[in-house]
C-alpha positions as CSV (number, residue, x, y, z in Angstrom):
1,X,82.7,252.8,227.4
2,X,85.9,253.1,225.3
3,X,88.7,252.2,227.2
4,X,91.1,254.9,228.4
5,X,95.1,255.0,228.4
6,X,97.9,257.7,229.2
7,X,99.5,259.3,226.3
8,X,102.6,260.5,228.5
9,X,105.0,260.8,226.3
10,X,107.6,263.5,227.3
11,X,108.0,266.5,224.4
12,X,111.5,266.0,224.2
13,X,111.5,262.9,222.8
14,X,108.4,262.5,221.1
15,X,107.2,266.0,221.2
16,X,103.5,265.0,222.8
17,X,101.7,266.2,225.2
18,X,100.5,264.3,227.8
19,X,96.7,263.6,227.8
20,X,94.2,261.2,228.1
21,X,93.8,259.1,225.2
22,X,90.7,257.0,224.3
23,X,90.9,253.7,222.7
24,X,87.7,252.4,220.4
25,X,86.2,249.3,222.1
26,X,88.5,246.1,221.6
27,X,86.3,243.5,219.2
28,X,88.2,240.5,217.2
29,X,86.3,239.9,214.5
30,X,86.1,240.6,210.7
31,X,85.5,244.2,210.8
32,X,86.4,244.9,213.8
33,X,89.0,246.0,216.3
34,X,91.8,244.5,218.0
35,X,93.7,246.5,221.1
36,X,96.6,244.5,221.8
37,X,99.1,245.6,224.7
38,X,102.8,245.8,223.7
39,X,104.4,246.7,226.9
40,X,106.9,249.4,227.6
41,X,110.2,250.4,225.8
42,X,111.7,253.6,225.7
43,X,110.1,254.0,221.8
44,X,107.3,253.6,220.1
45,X,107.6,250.1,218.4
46,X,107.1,249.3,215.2
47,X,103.9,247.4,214.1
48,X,102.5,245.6,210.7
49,X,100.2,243.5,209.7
50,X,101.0,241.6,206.6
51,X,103.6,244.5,205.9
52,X,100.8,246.8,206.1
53,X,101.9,250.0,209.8
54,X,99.7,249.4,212.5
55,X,98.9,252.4,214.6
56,X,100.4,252.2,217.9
57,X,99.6,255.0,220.9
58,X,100.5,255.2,224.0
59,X,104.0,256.0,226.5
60,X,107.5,254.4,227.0
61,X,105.3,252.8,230.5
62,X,102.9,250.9,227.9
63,X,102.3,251.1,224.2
64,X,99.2,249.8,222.8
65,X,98.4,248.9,219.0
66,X,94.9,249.3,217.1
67,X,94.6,246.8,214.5
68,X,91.7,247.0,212.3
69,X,90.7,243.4,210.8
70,X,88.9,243.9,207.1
71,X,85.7,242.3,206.7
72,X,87.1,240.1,204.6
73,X,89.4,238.5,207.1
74,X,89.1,234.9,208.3
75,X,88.7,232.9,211.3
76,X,91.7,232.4,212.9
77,X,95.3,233.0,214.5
78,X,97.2,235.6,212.7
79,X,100.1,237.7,213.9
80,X,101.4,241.1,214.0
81,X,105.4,242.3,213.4
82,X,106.5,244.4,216.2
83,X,110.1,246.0,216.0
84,X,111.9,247.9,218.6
85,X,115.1,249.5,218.4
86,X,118.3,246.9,218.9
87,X,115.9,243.7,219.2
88,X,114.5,241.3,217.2
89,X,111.8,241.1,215.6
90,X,108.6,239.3,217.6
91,X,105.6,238.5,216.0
92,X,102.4,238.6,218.4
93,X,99.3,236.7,218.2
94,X,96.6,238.4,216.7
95,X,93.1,235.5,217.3
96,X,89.9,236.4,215.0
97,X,86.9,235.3,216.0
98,X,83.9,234.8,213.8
99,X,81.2,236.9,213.5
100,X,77.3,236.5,211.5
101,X,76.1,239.3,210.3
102,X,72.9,239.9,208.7
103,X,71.4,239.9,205.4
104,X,69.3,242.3,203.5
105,X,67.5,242.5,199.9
106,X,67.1,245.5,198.1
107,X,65.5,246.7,194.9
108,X,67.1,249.7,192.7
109,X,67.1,250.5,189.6
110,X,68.4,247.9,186.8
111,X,71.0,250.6,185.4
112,X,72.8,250.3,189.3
113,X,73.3,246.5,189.2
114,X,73.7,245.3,186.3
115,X,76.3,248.9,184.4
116,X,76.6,249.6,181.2
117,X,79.9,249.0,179.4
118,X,80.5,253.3,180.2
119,X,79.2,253.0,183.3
120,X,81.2,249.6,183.8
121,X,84.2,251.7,182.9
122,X,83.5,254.8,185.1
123,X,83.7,251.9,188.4
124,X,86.9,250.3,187.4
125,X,88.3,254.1,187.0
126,X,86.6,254.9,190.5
127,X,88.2,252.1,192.2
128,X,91.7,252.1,191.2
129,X,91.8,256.2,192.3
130,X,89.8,255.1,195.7
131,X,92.5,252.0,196.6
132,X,95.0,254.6,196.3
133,X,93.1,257.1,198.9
134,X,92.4,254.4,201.1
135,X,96.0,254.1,201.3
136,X,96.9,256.9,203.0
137,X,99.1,256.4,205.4
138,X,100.6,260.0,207.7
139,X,103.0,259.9,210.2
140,X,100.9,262.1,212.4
141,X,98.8,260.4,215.7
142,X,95.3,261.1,215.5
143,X,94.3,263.8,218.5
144,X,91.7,261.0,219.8
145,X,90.7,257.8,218.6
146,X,87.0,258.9,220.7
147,X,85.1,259.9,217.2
148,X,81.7,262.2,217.0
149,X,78.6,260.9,215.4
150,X,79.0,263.4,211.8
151,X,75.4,264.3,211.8
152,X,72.4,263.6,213.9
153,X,70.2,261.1,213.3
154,X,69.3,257.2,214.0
155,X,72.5,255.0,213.7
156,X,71.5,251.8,211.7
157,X,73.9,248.6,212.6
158,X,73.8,247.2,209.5
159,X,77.6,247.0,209.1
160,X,78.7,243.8,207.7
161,X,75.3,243.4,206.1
162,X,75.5,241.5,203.5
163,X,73.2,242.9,200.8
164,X,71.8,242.0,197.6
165,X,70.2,244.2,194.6
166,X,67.7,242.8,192.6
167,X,68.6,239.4,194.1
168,X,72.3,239.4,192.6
169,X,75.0,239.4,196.6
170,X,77.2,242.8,196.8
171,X,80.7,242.8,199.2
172,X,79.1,243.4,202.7
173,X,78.4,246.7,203.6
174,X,81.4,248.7,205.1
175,X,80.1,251.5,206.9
176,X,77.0,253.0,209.0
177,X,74.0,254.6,208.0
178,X,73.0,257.5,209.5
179,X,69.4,258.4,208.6
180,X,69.0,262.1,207.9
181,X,67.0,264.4,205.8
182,X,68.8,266.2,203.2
183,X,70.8,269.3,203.7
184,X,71.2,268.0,207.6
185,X,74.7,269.0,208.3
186,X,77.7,266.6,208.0
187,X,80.8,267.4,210.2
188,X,84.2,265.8,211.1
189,X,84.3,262.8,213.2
190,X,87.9,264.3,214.3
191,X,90.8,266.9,213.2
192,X,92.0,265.6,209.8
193,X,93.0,266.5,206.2
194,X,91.0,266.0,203.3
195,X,92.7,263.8,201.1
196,X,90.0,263.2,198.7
197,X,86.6,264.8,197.6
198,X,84.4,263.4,194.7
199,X,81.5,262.4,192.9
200,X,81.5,258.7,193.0
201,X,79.2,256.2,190.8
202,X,78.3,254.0,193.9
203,X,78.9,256.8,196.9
204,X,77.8,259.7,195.1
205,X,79.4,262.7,196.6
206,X,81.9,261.9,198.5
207,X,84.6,263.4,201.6
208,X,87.9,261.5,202.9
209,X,89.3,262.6,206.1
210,X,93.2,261.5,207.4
211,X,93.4,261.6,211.2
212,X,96.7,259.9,210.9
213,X,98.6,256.7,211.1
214,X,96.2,255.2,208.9
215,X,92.8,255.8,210.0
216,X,90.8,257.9,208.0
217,X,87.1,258.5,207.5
218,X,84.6,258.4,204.6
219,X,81.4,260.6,204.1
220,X,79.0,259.3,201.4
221,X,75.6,260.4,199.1
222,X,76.4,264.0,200.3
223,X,74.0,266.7,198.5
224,X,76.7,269.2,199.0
225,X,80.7,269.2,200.0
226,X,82.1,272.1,201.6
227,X,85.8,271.4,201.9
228,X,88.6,270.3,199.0
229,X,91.6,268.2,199.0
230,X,94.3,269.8,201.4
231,X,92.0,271.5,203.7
232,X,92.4,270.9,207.5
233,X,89.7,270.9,209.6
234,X,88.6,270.5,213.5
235,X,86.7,268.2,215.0
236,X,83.2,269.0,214.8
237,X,83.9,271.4,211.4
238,X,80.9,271.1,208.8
239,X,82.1,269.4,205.7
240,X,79.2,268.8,203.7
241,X,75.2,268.0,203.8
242,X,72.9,265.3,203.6
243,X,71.9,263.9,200.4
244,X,71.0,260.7,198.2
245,X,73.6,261.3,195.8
246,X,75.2,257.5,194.1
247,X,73.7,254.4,194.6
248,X,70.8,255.2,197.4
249,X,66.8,254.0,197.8
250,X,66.8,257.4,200.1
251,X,68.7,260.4,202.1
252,X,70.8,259.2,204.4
253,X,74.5,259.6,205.7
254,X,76.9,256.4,204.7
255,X,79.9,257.1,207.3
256,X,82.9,254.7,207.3
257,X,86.2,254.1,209.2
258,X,89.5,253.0,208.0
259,X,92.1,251.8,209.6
260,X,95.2,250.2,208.8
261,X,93.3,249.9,205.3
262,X,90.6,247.7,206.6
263,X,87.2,248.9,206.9
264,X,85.7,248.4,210.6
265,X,82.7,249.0,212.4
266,X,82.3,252.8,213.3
267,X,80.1,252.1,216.2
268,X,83.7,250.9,217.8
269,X,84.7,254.1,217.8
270,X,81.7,256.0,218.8
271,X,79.7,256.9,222.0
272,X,77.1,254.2,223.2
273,X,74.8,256.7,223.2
274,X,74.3,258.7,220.1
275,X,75.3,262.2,220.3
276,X,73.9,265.4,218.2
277,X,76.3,266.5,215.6
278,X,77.5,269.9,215.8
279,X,78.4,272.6,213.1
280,X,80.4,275.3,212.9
């Protein structure tokens, strides 16, 4: 079950209403999640992780921080900043633990592994625009950190796979597939922005979503899009469909979390128990 705190804050100060708040399930590995108590103070504290804010939630009784560990992370002790008004600065100790995660081997067509100078080109373009979106960092708090499954389907758990095309290794895979025929609808995990629409070389058509403070999600291979840049939509609000748009061997949804501009496991943030997407 994800765990549960009270977002109490009173409206005069923070301007918050008090509600439950639902915290993704608490797993410190590459990829993961961290939940780390910070105690009370009359303010919000401050948090980073190597300089980069840290989402904190909570009440002036008990602040909490979600830290999301990139897959890329290592084994080991590393530590958060936390500031608070009139004190020093005190880092806290943020322990990774490491994790295996599976392999798979896939074969696509040679023109997806091994690009072209043009296509080469079209990638390094891609990326540098994408680092940028994955940056996105609002002052707002996401309404819940309890997301919806974006479309109904089998979940697969192949996050942190570690794949390889035509027997050349890829960076492990970041997200969750979702299988799906196309045209099935795709809706918001949660109330966000768009911040980015496109279509991608490797992701094919493709939806970013801020929900605030630095957690964002990502829609991939989509057949269709049905919301641009600036739009805000609702929890639950149909953004796109189903396709096999990019890099693909079939249909499917690719649907991945950000936080704190690491990529971690979606199922962290979901229901144990899949759930039917709904439109609107």
């Amino acid at each position: 079950m994800l765990r549960r705190i009270a977002l109490a804050a009173a409206a005069g100060l923070f301007g918050l209403q008090a509600t439950a708040f639902e915290l993704p399930r608490h797993r410190s590995v590459p990829g993961g999640v961290a939940v780390i108590d910070l105690g009370a103070s009359a303010e919000p504290p401050q948090v980073t992780l190597d300089a980069v804010p840290v989402l904190v939630v909570g009440d002036p009784a008990r602040w909490t921080a979600v830290v999301g560990i990139a897959l890329g992370a290592q084994p080991g002790t590393r530590h958060v900043a936390v500031r608070r008004t009139g004190a020093p600065e005190v880092r806290l100790p943020l322990v990774i633990e490491s994790v295996r995660y599976a392999e798979q081997r896939l074969r696509v067509a040679p023109g997806k592994v091994d690009l072209s100078a043009e296509d080469l080109a079209r990638y390094e373009r891609e990326r540098a625009h994408l680092v940028e979106v994955a940056a996105t960092h609002s002052e707002a708090i996401p309404d819940t950190l309890r997301l919806r499954q974006p479309t109904a389907g089998e979940r697969s758990s192949s996050f942190g796979l570690r794949r390889f095309f035509n027997g050349q290794p890829r960076s492990p895979h970041s997200g969750m597939d979702i299988a799906a025929a196309t045209g099935a609808p795709v809706v918001a995990a949660a109330a966000g922005r768009v911040i980015d629409t496109g279509d991608y070389f490797f992701n094919g058509n493709t939806v970013w979503l801020d929900h605030g403070s630095g957690l964002l999600t990502m829609y991939c291979h989509l057949d269709a899009i049905a919301v641009k840049p600036g739009d805000l939509v609702a929890a639950g609000e149909r953004i796109g469909e189903v396709g096999a748009t990019g890099r693909v061997t079939g249909p499917h949804l690719h649907f991945s979390v950000s936080l704190n501009r690491a990529m971690v496991d979606p199922a962290l943030f979901l229901d144990e128990i899949s759930e039917s997407a709904t439109t609107r």
